[in-house]
N, CA, C and O of each residue as an XYZ file, in Angstrom:
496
protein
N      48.910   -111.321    115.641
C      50.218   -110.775    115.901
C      50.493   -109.649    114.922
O      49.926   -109.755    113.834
N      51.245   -108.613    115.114
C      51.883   -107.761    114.569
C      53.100   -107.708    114.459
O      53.722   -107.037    115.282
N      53.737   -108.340    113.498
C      54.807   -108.779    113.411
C      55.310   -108.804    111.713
O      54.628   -109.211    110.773
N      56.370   -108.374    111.670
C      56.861   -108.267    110.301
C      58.434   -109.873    109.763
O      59.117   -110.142    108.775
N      58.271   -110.326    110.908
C      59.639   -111.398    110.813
C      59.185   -112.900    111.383
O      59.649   -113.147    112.496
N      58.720   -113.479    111.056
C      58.299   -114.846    110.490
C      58.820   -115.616    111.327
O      58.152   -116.646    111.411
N      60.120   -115.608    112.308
C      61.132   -116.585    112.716
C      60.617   -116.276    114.205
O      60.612   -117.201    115.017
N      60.152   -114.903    114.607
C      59.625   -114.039    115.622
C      58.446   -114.883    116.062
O      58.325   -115.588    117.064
N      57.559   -114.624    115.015
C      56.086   -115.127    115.016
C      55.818   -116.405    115.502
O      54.983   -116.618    116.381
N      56.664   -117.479    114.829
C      57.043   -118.486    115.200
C      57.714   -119.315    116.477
O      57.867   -120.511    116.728
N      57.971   -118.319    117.021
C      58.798   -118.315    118.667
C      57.582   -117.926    119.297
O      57.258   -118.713    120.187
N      56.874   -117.056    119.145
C      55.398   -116.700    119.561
C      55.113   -118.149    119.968
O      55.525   -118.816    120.917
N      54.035   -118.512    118.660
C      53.237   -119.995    118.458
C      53.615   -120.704    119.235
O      52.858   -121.100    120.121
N      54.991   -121.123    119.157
C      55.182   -122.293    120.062
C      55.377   -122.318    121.020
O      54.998   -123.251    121.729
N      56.001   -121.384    121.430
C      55.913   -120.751    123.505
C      54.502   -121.078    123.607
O      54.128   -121.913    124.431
N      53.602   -120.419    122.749
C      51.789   -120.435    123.390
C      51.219   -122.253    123.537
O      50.730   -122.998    124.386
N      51.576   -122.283    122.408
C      51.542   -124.102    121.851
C      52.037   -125.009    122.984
O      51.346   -125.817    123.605
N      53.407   -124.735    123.167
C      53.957   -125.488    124.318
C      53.642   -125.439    126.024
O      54.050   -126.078    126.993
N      52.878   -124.541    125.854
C      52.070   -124.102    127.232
C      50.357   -124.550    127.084
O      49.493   -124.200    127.888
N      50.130   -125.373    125.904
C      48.904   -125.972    126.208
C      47.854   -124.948    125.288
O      46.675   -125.284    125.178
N      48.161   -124.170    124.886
C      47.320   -123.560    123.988
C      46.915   -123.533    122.682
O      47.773   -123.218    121.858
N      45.781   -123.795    122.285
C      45.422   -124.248    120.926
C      45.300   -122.525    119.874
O      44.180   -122.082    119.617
N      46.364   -121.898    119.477
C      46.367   -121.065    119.075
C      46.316   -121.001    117.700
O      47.159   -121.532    116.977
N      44.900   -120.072    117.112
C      44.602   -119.802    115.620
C      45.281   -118.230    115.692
O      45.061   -117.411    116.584
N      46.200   -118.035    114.459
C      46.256   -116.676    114.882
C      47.332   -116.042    113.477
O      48.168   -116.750    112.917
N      47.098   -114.819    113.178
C      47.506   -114.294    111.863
C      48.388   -113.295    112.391
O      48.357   -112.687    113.461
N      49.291   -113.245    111.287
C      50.229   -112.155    111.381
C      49.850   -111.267    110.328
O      49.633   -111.702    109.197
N      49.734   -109.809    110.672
C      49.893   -108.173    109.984
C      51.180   -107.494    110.436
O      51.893   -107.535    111.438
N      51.169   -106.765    109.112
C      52.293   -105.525    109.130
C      51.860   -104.259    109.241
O      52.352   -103.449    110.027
N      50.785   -103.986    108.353
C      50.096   -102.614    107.999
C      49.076   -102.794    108.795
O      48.843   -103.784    109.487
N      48.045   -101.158    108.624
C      47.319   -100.826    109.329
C      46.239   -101.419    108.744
O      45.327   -101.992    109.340
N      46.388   -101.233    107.270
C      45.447   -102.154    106.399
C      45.020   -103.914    106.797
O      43.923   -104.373    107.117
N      45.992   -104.427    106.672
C      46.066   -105.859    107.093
C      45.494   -105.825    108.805
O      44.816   -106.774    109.196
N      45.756   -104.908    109.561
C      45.079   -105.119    110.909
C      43.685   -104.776    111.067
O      43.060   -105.473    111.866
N      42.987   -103.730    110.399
C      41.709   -103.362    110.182
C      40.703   -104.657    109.296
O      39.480   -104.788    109.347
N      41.533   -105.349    108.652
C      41.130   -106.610    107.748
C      40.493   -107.173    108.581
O      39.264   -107.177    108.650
N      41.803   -108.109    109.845
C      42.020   -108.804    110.977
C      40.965   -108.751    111.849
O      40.344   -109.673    112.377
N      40.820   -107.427    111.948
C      40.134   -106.996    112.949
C      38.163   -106.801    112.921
O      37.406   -106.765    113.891
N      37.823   -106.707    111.413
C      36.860   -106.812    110.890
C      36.843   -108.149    110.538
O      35.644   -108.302    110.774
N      37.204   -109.243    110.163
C      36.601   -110.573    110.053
C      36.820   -111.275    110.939
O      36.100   -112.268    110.831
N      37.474   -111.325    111.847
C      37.587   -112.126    113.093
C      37.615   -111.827    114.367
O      38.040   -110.690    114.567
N      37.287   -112.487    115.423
C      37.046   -112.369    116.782
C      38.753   -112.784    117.656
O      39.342   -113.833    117.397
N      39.056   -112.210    118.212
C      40.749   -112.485    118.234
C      40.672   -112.001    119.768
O      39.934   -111.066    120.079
N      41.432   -112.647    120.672
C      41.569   -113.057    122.293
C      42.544   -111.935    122.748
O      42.742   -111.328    123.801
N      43.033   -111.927    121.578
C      44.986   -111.163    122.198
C      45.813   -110.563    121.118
O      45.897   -111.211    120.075
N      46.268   -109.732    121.181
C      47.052   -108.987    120.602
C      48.468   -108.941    120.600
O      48.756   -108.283    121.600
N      49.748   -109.360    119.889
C      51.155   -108.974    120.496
C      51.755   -108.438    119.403
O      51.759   -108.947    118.282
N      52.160   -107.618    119.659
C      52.639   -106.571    118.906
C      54.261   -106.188    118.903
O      54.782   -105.763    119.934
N      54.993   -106.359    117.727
C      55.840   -105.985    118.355
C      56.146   -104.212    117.932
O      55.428   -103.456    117.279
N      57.681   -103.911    118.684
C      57.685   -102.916    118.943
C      58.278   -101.763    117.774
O      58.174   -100.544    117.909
N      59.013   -102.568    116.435
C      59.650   -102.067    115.449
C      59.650   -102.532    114.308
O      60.576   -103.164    113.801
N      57.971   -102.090    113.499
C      57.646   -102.676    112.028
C      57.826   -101.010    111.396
O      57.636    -99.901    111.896
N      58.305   -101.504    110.006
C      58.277   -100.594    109.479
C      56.915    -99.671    108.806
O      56.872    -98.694    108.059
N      56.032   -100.377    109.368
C      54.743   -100.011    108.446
C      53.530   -100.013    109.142
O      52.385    -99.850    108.719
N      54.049   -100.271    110.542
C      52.821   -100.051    111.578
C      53.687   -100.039    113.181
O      54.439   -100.848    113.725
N      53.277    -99.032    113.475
C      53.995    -98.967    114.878
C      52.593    -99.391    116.190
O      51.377    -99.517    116.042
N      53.492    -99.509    117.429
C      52.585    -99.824    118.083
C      51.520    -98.965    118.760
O      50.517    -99.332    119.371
N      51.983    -97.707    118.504
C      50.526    -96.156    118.824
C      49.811    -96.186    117.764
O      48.644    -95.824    117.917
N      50.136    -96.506    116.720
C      49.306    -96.814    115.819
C      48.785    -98.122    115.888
O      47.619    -98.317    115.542
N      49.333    -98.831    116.197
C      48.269   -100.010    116.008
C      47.357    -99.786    117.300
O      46.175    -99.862    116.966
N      47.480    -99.589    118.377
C      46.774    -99.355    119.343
C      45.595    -98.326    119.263
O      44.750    -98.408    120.155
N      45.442    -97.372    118.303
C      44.790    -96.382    117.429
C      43.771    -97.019    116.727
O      42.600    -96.638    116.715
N      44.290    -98.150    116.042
C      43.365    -98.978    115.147
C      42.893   -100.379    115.461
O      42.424   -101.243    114.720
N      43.126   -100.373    116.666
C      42.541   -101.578    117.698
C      41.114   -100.598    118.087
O      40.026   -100.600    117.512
N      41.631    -99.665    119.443
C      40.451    -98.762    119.631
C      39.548    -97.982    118.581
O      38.722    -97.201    119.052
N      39.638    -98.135    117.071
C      38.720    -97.237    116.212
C      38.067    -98.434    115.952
O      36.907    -98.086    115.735
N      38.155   -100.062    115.811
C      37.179   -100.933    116.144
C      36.738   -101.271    116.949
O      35.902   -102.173    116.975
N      37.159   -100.653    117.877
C      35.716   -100.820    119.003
C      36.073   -102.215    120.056
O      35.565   -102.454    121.152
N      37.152   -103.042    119.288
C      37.135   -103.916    119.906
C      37.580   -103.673    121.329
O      37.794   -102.484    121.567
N      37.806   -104.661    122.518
C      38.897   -104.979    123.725
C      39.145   -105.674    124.155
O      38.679   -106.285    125.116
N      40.459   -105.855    123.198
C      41.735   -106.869    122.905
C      42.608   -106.401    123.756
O      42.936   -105.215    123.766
N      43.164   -107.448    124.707
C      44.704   -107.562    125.116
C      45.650   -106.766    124.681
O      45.237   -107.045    123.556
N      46.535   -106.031    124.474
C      47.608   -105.770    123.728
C      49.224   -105.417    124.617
O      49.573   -104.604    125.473
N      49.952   -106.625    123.785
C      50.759   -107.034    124.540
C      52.148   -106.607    123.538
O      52.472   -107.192    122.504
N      52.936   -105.275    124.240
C      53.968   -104.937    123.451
C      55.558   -105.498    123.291
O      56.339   -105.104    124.158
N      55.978   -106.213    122.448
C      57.211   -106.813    122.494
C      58.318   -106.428    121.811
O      58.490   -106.442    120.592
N      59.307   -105.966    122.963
C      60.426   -104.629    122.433
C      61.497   -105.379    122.651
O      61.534   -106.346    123.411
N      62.658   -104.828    121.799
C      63.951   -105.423    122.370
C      64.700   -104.341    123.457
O      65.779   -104.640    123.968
N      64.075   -103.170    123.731
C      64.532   -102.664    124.554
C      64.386   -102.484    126.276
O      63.539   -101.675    126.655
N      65.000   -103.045    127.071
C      64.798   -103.336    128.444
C      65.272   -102.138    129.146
O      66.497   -102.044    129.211
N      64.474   -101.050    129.774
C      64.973   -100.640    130.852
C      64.807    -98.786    130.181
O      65.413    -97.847    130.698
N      64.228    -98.700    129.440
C      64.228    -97.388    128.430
C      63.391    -96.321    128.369
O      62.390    -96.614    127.715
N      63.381    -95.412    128.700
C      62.450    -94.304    129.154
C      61.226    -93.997    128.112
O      60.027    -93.742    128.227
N      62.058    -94.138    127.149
C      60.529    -93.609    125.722
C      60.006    -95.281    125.701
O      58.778    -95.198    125.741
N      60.284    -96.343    125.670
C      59.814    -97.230    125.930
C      58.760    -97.560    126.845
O      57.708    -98.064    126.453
N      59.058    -97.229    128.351
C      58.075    -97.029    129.163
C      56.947    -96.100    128.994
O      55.778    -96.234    129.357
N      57.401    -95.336    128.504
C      55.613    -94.181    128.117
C      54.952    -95.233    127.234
O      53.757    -95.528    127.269
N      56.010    -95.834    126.328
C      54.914    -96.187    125.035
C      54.052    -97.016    126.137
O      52.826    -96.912    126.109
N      54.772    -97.948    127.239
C      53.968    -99.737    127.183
C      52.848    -99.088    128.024
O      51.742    -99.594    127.834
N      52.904    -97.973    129.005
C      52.107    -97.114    129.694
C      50.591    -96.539    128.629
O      49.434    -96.929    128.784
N      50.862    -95.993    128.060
C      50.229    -95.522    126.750
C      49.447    -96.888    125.879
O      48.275    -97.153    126.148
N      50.012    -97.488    125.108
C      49.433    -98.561    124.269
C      48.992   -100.246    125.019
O      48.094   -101.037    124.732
N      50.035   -100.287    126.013
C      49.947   -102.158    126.226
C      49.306   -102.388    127.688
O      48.987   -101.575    128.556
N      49.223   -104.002    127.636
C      48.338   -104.461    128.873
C      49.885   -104.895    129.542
O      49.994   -104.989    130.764
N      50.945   -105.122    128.719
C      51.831   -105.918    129.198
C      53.136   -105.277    128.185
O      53.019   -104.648    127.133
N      54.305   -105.654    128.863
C      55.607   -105.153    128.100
C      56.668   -106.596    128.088
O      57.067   -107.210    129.078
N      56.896   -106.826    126.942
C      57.372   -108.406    126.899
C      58.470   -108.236    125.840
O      58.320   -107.843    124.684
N      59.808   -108.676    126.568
C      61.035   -108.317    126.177
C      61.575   -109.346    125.226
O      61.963   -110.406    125.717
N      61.638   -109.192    124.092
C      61.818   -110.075    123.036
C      62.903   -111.310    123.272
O      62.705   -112.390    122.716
N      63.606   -111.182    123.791
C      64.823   -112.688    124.393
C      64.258   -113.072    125.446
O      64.937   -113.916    126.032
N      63.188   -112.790    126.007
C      62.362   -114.142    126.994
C      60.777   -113.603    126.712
O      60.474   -112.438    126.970
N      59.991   -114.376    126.266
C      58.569   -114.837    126.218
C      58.243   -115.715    127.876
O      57.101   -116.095    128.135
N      59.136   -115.885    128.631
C      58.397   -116.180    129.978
C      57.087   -115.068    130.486
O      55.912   -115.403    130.638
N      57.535   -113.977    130.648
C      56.585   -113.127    131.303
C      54.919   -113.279    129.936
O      53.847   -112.722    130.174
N      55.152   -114.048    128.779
C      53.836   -113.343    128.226
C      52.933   -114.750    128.727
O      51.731   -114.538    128.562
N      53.057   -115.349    128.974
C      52.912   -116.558    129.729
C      51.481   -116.583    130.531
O      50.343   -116.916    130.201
N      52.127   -116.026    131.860
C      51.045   -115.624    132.794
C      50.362   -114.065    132.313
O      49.411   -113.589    132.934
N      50.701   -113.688    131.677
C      49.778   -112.202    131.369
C      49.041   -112.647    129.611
O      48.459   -111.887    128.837
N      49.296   -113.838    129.475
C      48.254   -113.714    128.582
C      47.041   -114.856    129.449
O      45.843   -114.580    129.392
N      47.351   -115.657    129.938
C      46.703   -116.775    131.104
C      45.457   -115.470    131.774
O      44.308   -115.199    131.427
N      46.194   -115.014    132.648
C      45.293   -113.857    132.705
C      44.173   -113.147    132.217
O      43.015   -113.069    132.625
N      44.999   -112.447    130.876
C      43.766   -111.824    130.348
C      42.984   -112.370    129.855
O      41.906   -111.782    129.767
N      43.111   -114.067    129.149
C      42.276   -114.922    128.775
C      40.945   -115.211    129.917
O      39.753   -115.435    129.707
N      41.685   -115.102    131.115
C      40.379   -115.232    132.152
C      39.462   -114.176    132.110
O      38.242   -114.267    131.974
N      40.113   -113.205    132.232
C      39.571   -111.887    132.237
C      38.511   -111.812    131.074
O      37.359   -111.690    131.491
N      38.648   -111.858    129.749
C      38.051   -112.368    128.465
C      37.370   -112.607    128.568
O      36.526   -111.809    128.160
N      36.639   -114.316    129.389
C      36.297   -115.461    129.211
C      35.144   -114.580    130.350
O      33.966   -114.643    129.998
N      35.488   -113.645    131.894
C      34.649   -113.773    132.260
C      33.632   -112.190    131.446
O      32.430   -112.027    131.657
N      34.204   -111.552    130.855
C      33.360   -110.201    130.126
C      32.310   -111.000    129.303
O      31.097   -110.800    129.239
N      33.384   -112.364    128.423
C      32.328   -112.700    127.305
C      31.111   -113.735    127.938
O      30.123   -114.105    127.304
N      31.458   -114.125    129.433
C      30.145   -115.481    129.893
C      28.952   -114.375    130.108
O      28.974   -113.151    130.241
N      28.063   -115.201    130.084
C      26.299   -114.128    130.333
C      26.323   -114.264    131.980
O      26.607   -115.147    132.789
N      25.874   -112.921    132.022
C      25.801   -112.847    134.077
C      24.735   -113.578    134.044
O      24.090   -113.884    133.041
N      24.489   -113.931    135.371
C      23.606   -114.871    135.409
C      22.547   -114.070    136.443
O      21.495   -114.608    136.787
């Protein structure tokens, strides 16, 4: 997660938790701490939210793609319905997930987990 507020992060976990998911998963602020993240561990999904002071989400999406990885990235704004908003989730995210309901990250992370699961199985 990319997340700077602890109480946030935590509403995360347990939405995922309470939907049956056994979730390991770290929170960053900086670009530093995500390049860390991103070099020692293998990570399913990305959620990001939309207003840290020390890493935004074109930037973090910048430093997702300069590792090479392809991660999920799932942007979570408090703004619903917003024009510079929409370029960003267009631009950076797989998904746009409105901070007073975590319903929609639900099935779009269900999803990309499949999606995941079938890049990482060996063709046969």
């Amino acid at each position: 997660m990319i997340e700077d507020v602890d109480s946030e992060a935590q509403q995360i976990l347990l939405e995922l938790q309470s939907s049956g998911y056994d979730v390991d998963y770290h929170c960053v602020g900086t670009r530093a701490a995500m390049e860390a993240a991103l070099l020692h561990n293998v990570w399913d999904i990305i959620v990001c939210d939309d207003n840290l002071p020390l890493l935004g989400p074109i930037e973090a999406l910048a430093t997702l793609q300069k590792s090479g990885h392809t991660i999920p990235f799932f942007l979570r704004a408090g703004i619903s319905g917003d024009d510079t908003m929409v370029t960003i989730v267009h631009a950076v995210a797989r998904d746009f997930i409105i901070k007073e309901s975590l319903v929609p990250l639900l099935p779009a992370v269900a999803q990309e987990l499949r999606n995941l699961q079938t890049r990482r199985s060996p063709s046969l």
